[in-house]
DSSP file (Angstrom, degrees, kcal/mol; ACC not computed):
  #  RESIDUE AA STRUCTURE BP1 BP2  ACC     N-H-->O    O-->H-N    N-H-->O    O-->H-N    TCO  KAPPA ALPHA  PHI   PSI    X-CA   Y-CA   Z-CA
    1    1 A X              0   0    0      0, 0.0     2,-0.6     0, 0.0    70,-0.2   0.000 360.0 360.0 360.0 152.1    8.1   52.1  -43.7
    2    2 A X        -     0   0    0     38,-0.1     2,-0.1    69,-0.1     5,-0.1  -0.871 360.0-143.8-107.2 139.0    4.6   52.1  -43.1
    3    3 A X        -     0   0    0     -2,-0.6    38,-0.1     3,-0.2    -1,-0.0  -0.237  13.2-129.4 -82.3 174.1    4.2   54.5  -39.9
    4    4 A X  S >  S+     0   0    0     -2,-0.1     3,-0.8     1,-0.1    -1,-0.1   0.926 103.2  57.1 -99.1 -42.3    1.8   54.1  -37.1
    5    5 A X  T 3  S+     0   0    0      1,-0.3    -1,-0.1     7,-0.0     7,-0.0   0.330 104.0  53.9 -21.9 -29.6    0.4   57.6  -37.3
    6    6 A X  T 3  S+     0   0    0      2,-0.0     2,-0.3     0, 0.0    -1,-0.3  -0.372  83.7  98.6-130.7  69.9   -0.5   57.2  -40.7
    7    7 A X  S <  S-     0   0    0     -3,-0.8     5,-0.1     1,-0.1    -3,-0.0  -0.966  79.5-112.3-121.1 139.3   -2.5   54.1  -40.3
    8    8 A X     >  -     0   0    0     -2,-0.3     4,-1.2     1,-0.1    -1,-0.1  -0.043  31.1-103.9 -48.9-178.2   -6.6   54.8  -40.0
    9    9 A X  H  > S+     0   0    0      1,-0.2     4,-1.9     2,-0.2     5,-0.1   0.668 120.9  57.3 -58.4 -39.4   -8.4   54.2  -36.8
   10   10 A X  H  > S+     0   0    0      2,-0.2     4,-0.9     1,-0.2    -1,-0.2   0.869 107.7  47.1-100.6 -41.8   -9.9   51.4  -37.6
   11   11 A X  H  4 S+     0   0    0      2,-0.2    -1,-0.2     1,-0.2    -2,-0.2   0.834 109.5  56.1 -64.4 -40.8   -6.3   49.6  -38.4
   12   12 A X  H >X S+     0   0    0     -4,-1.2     3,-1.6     1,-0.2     4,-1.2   0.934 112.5  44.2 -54.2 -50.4   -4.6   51.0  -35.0
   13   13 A X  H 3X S+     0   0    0     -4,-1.9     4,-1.0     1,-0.4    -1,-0.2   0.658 112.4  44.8 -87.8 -18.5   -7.3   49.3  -33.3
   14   14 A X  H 3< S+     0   0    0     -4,-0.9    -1,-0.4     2,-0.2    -2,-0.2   0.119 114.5  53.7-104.8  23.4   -7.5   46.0  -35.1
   15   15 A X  H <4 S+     0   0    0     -3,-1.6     4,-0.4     2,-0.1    -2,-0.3   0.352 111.6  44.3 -73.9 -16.4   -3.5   46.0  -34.7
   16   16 A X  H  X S+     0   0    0     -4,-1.2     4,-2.0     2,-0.2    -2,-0.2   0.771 113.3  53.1 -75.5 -38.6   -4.1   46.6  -30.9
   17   17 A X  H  X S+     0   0    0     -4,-1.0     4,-2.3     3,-0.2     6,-0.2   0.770 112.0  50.6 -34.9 -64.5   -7.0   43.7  -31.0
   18   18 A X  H  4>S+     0   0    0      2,-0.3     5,-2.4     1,-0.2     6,-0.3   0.805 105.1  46.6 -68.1 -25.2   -4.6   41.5  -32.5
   19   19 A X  H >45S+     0   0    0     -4,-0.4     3,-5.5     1,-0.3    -1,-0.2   0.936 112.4  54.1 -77.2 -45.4   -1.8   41.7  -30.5
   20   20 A X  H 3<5S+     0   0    0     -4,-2.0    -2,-0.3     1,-0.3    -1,-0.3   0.879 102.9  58.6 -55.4 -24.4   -4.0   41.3  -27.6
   21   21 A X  T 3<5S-     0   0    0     -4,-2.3    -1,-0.3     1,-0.1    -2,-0.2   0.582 129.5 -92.8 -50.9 -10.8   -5.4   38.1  -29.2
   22   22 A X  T < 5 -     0   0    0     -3,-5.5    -3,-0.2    -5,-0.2    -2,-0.2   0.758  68.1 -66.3  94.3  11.6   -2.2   36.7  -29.3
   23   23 A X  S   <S+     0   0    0     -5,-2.4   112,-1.2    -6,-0.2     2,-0.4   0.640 110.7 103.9  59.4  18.3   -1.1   37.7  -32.8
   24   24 A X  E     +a  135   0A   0     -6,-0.3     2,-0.3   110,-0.2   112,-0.2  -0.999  43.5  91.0-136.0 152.2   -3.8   35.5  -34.4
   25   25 A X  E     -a  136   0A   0    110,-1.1   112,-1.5    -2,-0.4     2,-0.3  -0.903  62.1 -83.1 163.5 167.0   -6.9   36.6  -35.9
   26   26 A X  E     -a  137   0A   0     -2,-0.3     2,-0.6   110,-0.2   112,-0.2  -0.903  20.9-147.3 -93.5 128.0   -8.8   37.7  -38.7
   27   27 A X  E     -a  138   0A   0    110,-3.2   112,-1.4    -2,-0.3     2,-0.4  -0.698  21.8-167.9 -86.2 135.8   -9.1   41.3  -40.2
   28   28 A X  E     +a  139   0A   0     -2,-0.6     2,-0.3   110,-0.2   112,-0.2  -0.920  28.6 123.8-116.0 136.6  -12.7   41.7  -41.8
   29   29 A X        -     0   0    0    110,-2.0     4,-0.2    -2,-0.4     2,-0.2  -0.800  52.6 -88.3 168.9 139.0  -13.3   44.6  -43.9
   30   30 A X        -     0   0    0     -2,-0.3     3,-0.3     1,-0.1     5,-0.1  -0.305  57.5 -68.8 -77.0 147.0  -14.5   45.6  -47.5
   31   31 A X  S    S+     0   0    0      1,-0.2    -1,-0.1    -2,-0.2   108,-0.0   0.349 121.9  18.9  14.9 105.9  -12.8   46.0  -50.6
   32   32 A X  S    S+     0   0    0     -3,-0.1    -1,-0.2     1,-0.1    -2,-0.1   0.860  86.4 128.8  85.7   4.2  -10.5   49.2  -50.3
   33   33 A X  S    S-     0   0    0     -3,-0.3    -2,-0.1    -4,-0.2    -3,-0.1   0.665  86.1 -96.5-110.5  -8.6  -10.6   49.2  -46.9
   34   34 A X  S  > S+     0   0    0     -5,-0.1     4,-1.0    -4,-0.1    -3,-0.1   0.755  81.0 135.3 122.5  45.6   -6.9   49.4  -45.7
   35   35 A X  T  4 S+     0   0    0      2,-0.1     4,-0.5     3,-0.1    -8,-0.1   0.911  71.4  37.0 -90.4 -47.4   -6.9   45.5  -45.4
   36   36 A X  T  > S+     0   0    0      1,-0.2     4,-3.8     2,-0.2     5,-0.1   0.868 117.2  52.6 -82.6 -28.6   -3.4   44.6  -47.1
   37   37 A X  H  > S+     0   0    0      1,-0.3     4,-2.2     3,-0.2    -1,-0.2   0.882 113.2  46.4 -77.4 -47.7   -1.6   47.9  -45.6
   38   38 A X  H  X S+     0   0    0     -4,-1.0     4,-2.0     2,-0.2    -1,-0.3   0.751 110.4  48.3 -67.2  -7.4   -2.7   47.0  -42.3
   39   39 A X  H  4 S+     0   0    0     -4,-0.5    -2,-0.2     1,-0.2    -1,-0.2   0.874 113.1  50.5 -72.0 -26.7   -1.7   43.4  -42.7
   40   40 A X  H >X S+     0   0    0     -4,-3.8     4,-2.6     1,-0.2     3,-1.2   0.936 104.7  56.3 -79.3 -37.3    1.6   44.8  -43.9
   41   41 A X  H 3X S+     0   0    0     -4,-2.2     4,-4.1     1,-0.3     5,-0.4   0.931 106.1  49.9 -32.8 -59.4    1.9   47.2  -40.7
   42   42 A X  H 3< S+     0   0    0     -4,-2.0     4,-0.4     1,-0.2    -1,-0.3   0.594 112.3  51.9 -70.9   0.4    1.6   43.8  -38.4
   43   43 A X  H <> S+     0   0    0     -3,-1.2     4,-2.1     3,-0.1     5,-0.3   0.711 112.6  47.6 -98.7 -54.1    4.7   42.2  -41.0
   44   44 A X  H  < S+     0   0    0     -4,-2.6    -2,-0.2     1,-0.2    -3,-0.2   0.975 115.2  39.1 -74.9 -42.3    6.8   45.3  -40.3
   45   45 A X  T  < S+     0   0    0     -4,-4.1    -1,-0.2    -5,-0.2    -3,-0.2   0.995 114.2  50.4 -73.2 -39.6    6.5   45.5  -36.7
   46   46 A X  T  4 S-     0   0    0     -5,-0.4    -2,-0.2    -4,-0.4    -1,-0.2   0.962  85.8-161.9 -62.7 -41.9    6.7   41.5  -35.8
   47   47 A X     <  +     0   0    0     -4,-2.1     2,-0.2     1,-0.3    -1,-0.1   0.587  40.4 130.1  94.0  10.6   10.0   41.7  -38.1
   48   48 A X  S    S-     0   0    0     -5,-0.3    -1,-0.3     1,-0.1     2,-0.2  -0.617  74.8 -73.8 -94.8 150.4    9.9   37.5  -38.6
   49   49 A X        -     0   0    0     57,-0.2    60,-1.8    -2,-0.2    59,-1.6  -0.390  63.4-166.1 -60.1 126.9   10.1   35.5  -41.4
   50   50 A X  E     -cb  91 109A   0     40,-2.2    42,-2.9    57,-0.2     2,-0.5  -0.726  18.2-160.6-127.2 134.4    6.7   35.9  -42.9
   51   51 A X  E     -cb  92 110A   0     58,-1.6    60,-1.6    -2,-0.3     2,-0.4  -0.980   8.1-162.6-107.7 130.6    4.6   34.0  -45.7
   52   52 A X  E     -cb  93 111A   0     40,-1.3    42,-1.7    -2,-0.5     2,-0.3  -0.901   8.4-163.1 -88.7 128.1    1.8   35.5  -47.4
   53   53 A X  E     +cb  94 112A   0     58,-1.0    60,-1.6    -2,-0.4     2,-0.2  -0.971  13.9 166.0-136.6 154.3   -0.4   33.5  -49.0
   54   54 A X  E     -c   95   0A   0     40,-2.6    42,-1.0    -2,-0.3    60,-0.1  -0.734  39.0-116.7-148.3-177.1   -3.0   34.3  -51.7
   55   55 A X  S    S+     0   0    0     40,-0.2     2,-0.2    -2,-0.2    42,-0.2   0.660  86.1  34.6 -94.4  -9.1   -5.1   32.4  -54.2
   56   56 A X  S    S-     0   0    0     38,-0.2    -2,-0.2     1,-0.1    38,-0.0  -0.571  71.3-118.6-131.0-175.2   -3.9   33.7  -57.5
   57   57 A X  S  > S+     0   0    0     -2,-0.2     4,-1.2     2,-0.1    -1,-0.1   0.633 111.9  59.4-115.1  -7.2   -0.8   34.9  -59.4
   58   58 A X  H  > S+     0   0    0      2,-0.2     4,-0.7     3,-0.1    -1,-0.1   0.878 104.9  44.4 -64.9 -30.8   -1.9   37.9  -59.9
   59   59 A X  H  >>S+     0   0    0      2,-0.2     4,-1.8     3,-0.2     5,-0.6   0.726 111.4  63.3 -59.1 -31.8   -2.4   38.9  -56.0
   60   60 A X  H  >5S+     0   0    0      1,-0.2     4,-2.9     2,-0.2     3,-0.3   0.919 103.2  42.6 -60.2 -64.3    1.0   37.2  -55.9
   61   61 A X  H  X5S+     0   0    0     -4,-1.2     4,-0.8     1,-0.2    -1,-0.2   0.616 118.0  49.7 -52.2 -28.6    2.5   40.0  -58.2
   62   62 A X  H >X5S+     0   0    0     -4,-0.7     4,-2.3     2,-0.2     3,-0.5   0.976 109.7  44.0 -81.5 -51.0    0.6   42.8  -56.2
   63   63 A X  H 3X5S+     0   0    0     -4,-1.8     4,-3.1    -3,-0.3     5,-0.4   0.948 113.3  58.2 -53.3 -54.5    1.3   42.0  -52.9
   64   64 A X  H 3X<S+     0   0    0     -4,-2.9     4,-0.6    -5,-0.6    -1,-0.2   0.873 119.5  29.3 -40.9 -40.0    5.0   41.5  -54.2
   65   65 A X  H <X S+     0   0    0     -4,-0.8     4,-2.3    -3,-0.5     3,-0.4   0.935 113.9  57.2 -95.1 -35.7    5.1   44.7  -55.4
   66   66 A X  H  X S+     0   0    0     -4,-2.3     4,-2.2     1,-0.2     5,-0.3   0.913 109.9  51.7 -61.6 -50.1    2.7   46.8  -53.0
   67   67 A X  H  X S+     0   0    0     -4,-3.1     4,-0.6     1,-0.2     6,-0.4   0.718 115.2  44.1 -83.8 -15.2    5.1   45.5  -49.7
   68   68 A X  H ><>S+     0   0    0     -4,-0.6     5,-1.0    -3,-0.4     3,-0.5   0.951 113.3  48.5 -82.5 -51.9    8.1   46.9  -51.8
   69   69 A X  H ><5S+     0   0    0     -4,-2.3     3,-1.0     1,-0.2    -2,-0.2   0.986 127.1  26.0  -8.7 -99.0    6.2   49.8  -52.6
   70   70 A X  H 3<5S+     0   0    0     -4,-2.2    -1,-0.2     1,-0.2    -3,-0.2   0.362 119.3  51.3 -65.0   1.0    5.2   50.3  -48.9
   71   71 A X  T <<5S-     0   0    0     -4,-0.6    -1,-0.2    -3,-0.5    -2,-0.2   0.109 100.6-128.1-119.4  12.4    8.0   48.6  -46.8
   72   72 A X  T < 5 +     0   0    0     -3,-1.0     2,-0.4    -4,-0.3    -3,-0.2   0.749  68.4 133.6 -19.1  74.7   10.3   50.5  -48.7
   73   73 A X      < -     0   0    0     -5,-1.0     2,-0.4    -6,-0.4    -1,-0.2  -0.866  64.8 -91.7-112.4 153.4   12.0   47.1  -49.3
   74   74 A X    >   -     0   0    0     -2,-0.4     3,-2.4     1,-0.1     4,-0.2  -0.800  21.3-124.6 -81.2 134.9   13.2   46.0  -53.1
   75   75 A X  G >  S+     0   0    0     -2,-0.4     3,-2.2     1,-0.3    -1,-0.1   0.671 119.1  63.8 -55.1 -39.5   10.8   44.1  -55.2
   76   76 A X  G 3  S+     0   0    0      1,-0.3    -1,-0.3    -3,-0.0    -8,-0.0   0.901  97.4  51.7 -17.9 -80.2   14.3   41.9  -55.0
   77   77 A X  G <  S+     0   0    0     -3,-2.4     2,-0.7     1,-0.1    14,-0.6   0.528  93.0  84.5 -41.5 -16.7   14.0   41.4  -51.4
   78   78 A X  B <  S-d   91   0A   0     -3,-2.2    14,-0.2    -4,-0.2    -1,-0.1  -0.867  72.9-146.5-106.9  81.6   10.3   40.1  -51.6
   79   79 A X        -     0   0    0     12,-1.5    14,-0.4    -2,-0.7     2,-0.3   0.264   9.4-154.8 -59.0 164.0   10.2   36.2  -52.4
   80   80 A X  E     -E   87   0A   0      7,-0.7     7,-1.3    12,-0.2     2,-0.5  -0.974  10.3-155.8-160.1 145.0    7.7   34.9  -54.4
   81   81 A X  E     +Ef  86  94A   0     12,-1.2    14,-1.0    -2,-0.3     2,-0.2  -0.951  63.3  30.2-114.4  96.1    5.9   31.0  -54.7
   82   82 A X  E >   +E   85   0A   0      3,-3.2     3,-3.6    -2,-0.5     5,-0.1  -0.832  67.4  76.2 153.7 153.5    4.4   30.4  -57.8
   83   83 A X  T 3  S-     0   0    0      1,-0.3    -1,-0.1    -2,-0.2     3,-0.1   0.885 130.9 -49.0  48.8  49.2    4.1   31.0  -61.8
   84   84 A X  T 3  S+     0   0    0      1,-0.2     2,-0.3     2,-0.1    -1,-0.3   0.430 119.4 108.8 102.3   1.7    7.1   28.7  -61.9
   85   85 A X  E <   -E   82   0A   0     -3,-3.6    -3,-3.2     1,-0.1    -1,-0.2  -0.903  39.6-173.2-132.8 151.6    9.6   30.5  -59.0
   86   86 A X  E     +E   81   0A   0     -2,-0.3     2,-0.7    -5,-0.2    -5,-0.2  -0.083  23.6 154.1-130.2  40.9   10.4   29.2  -55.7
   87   87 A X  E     -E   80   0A   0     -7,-1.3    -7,-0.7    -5,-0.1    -6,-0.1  -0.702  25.5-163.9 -93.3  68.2   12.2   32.0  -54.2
   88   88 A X        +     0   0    0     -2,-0.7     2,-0.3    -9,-0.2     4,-0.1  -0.340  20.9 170.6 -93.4 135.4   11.7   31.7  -50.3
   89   89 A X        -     0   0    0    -39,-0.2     3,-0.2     1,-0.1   -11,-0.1  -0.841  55.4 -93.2-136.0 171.2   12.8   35.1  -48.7
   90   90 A X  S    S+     0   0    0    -13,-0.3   -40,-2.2     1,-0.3     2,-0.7   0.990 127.7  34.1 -68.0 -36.1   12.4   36.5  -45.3
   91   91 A X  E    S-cd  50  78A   0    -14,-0.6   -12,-1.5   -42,-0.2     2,-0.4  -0.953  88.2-179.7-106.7 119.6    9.0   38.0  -46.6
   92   92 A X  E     -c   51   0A   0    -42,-2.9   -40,-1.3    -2,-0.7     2,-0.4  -0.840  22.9-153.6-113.3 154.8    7.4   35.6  -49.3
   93   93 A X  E     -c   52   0A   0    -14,-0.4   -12,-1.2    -2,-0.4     2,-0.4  -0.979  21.9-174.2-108.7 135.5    4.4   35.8  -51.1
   94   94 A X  E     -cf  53  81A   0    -42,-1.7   -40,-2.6    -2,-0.4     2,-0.5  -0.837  25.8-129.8-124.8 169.4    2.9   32.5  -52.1
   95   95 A X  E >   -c   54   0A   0    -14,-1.0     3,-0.9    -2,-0.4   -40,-0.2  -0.993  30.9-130.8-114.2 138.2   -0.2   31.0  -54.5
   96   96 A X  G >> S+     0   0    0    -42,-1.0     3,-1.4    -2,-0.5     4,-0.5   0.725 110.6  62.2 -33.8 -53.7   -2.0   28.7  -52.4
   97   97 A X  G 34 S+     0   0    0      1,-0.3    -1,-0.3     2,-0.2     4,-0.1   0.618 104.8  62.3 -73.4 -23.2   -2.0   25.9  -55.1
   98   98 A X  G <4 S+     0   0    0     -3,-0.9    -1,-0.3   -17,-0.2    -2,-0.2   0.489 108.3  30.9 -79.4 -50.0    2.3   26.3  -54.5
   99   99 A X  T X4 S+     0   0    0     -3,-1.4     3,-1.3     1,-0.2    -2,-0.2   0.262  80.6 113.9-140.8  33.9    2.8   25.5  -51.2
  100  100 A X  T 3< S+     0   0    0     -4,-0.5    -1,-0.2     1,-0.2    -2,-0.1   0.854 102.2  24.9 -42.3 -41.1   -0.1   22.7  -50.5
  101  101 A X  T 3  S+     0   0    0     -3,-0.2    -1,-0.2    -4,-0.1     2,-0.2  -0.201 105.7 117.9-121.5  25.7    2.6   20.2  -50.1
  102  102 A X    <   -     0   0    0     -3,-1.3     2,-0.3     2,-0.0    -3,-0.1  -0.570  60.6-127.1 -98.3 163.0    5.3   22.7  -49.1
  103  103 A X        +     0   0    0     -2,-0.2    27,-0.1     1,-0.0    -2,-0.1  -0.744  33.4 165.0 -71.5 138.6    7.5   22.9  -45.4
  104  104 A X    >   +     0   0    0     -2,-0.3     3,-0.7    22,-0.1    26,-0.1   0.349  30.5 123.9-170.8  34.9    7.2   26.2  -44.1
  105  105 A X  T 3   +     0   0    0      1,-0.3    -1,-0.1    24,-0.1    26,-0.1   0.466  65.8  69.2  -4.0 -48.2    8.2   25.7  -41.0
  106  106 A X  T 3  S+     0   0    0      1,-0.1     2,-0.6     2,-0.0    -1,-0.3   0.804  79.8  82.2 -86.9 -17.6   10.8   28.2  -41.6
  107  107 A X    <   -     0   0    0     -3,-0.7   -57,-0.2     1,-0.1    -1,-0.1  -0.573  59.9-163.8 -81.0 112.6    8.4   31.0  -41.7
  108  108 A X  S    S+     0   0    0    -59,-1.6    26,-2.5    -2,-0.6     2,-0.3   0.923  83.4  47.2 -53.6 -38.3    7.0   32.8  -37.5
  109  109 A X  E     -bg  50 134A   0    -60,-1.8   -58,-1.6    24,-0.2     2,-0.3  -0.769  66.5-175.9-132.7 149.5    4.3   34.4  -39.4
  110  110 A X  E     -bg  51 135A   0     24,-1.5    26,-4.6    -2,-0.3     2,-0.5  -0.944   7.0-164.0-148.9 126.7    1.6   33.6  -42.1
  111  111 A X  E     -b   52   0A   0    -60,-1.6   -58,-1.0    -2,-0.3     2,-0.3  -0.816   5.3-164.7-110.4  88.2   -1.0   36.0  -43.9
  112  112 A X  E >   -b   53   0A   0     -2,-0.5    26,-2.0   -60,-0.2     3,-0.5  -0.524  12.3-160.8 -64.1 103.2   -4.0   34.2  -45.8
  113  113 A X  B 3  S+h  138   0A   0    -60,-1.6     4,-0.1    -2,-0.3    26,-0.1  -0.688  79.3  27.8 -84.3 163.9   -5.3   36.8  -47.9
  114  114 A X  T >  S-     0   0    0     24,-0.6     3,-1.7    -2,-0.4    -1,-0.2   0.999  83.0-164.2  27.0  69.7   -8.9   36.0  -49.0
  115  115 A X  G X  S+     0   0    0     23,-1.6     3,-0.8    -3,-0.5    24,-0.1   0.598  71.7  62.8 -41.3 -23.8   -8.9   34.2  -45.9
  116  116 A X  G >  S+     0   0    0      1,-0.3     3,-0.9    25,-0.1    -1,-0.2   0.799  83.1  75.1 -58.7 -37.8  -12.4   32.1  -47.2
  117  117 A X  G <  S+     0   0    0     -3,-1.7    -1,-0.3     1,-0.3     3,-0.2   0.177  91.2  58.1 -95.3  13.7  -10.9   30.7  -49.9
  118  118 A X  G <   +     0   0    0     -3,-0.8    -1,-0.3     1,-0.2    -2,-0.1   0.086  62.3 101.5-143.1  59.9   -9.0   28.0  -47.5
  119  119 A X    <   +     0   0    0     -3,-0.9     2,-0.3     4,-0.1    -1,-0.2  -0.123  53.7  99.7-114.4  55.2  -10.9   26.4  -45.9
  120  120 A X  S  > S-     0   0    0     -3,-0.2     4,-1.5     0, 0.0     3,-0.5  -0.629  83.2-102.9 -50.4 145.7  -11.0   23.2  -47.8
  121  121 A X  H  > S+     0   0    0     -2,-0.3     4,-1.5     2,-0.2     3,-0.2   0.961 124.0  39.6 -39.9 -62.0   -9.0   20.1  -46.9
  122  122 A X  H  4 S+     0   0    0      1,-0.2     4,-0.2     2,-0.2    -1,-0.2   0.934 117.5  54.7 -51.6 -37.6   -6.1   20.6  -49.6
  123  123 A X  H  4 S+     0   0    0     -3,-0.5     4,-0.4     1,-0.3     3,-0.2   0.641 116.4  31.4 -84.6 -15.8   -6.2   24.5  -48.9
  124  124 A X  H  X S+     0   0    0     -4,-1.5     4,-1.9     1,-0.2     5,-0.5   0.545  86.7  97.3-100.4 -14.7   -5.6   24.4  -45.1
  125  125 A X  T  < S+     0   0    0     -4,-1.5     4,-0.5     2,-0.2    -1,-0.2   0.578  88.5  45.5-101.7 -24.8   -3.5   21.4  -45.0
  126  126 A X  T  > S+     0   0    0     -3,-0.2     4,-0.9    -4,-0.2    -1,-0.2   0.878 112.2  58.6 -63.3 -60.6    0.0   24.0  -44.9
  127  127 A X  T  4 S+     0   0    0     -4,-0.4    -2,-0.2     2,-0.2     5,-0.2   0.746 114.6  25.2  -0.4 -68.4   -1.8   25.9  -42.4
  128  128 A X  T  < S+     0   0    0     -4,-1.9    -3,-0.2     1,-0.2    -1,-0.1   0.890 114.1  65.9 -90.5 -39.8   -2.5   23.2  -39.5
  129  129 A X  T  4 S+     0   0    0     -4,-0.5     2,-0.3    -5,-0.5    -1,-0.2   0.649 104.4  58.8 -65.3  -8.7    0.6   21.0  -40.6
  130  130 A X  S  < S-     0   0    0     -4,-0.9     2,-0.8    -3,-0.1   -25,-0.1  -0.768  77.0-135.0-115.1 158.9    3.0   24.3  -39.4
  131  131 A X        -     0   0    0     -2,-0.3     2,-0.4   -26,-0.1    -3,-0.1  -0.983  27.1-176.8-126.8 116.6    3.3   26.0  -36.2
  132  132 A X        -     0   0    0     -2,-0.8   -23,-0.2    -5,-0.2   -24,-0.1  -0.961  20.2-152.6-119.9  98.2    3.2   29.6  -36.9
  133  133 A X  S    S+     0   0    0     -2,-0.4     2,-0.4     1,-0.2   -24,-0.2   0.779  88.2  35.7 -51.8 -30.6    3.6   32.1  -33.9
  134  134 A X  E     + g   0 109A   0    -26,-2.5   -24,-1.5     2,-0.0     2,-0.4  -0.985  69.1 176.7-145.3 129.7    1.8   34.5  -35.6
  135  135 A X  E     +ag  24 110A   0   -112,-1.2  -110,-1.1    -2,-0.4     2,-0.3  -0.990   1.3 174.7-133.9 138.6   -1.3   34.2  -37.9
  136  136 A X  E     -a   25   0A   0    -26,-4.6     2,-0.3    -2,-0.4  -110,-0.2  -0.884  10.1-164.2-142.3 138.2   -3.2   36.7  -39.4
  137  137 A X  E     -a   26   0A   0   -112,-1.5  -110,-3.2    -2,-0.3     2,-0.4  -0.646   5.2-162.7-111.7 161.2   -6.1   36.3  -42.0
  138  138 A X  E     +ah  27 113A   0    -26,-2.0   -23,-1.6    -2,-0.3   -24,-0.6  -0.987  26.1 142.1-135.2 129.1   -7.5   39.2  -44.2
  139  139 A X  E     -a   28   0A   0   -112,-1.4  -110,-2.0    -2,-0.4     3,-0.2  -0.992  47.4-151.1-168.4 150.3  -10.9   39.0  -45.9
  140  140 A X  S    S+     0   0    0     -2,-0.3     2,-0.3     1,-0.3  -112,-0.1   0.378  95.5  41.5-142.3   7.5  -14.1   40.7  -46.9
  141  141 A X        +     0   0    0      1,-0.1    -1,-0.3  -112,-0.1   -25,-0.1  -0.752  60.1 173.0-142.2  94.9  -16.7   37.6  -46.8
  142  142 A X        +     0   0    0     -2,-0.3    -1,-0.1    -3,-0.2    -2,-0.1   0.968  54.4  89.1 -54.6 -74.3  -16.0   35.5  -43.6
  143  143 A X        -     0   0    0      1,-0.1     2,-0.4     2,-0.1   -27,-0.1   0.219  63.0-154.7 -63.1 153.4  -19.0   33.4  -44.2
  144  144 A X    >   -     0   0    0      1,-0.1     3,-2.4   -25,-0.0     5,-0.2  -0.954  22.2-139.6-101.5 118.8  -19.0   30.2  -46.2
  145  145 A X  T 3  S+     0   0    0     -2,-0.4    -1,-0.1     1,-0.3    -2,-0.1   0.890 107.2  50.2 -50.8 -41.4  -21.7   28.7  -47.8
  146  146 A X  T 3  S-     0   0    0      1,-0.1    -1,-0.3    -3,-0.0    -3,-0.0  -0.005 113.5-111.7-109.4  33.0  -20.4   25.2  -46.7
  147  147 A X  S X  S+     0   0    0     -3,-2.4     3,-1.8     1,-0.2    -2,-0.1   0.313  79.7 123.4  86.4 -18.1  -20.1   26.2  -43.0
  148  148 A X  T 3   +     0   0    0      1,-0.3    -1,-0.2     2,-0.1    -3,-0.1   0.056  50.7  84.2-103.9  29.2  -15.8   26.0  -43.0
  149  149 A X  T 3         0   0    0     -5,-0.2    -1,-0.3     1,-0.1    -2,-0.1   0.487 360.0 360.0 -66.7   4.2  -15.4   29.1  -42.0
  150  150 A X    <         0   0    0     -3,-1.8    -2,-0.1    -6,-0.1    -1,-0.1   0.338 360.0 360.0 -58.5 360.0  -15.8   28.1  -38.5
């Protein structure tokens, strides 16, 4: 379990930021900077079925293993969308390219890692089509050349 006490400053206070948002927002923050650990902190405490989704299948296979790692869950426990497996779990990991055309509905919560990379029609289009209690996006270049991160 990831404790609260050993999260940095800077994560207590953009998990405090968030709740007060409403549980949706973005975390902004460079490379290395405690991005995924706090995103996984905001996973463990809401305790809902949760989607991660990320652009590649290697991020799939890290995340999978970093929230077992740090959630002291088994790699087992961790679903994963993607590279050929469709394995919907209370915590999933997905590839973007995976669940364009997916339901996912069944999932409270969703975490866009390299939140930039979907804001295109195809890439957002799971996104608006779901109603997700809790959204949070994680990211280390907001802006967009072609304006959609807005």
């Amino acid at each position: 379990m990831i404790e609260h006490n050993m999260l940095r400053d800077w994560q207590k206070s953009a998990y405090v930021k968030w709740l007060m948002g409403g549980c949706n927002g973005i975390y902004l923050g460079c490379t290395g900077s405690g991005k995924s650990i706090a995103a996984m902190y905001c996973v463990q405490e809401k305790d809902v079925p949760t989607i991660i989704v990320v652009p590649t299948i290697a991020l799939m296979n890290q995340w999978r293993e970093e929230i077992a790692k740090n959630m002291d869950i088994s790699l087992d426990a961790v679903g994963a969308v993607g590279d050929g497996q469709k394995d919907l779990k209370k915590i999933t990991v997905a590839v973007i390219n995976s669940v364009r055309n997916m339901d996912l509905s069944q999932f409270d919560m969703i975490v866009l890692d390299e939140a930039h990379r979907y804001g295109s029609l195809e890439n957002i289009r799971p996104i608006l089509q779901n109603r997700f209690k809790y959204k949070l996006g994680l990211t280390a270049t907001l802006k967009r050349s072609d304006g959609r991160h807005k």
